[in-house]
C-alpha positions, 0 to 999 in steps of 0.5 A, spaced: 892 843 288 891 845 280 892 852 280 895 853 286 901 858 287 906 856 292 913 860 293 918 855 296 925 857 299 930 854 295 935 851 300 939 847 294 941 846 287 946 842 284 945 842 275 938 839 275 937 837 282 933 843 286 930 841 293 925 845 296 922 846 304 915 846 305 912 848 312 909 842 316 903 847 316 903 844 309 902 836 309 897 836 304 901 839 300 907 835 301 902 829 301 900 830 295 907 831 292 909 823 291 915 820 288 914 821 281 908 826 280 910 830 275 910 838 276 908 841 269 908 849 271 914 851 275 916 859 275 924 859 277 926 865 280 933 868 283 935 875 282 938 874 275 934 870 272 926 868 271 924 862 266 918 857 266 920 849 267 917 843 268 920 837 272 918 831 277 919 829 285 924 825 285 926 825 293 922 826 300 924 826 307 922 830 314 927 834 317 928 831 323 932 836 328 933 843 329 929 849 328 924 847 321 924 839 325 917 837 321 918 841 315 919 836 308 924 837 304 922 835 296 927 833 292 926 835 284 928 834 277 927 839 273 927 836 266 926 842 261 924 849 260 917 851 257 
C-alpha cells in the first residue's frame, strides 16, 4: 500500500491517540495495518488546521454491532509532526 491515499473519518481523539474507521470492503488494508507497523507519512486534516505527521498502530478491533458492524477500528499513536 506504499503510496496509497486513504482519507479516513476520524471517530476519536484523545491527546496523541486517534482512532480511525476503515470500511470492511478494505480488509487488505486493514490486515496490512498490524500492532506496531509504523506509519511515516500521515497528512491530518480538520477545518482548522492541516500538519504532516508520523506515528504507529497500536490497537485494532472490529465493530461488532450496529450499522458499521464488520468495519475495523485502528487505534493510532501519533509521535510527531514531519
Amino acid at each position: 500500500f506504499n503510496g496509497e491515499v486513504l482519507e479516513t473519518d476520524v471517530i476519536s481523539q484523545l491527546g496523541s491517540l486517534v482512532s480511525v474507521l476503515i470500511p470492511a470492503r478494505r480488509g487488505d488494508l486493514a490486515g496490512a495495518l498490524r500492532i506496531g507497523k509504523r506509519l511515516d507519512r500521515i497528512q491530518c486534516y480538520s477545518s482548522i488546521t492541516f500538519f504532516m505527521a508520523r506515528g504507529i498502530v497500536s490497537r485494532k478491533s472490529t465493530v461488532e454491532i450496529g450499522p458499521r458492524q464488520g468495519d475495523y477500528i485502528i487505534d493510532i499513536t501519533i509521535e510527531g509532526e514531519e
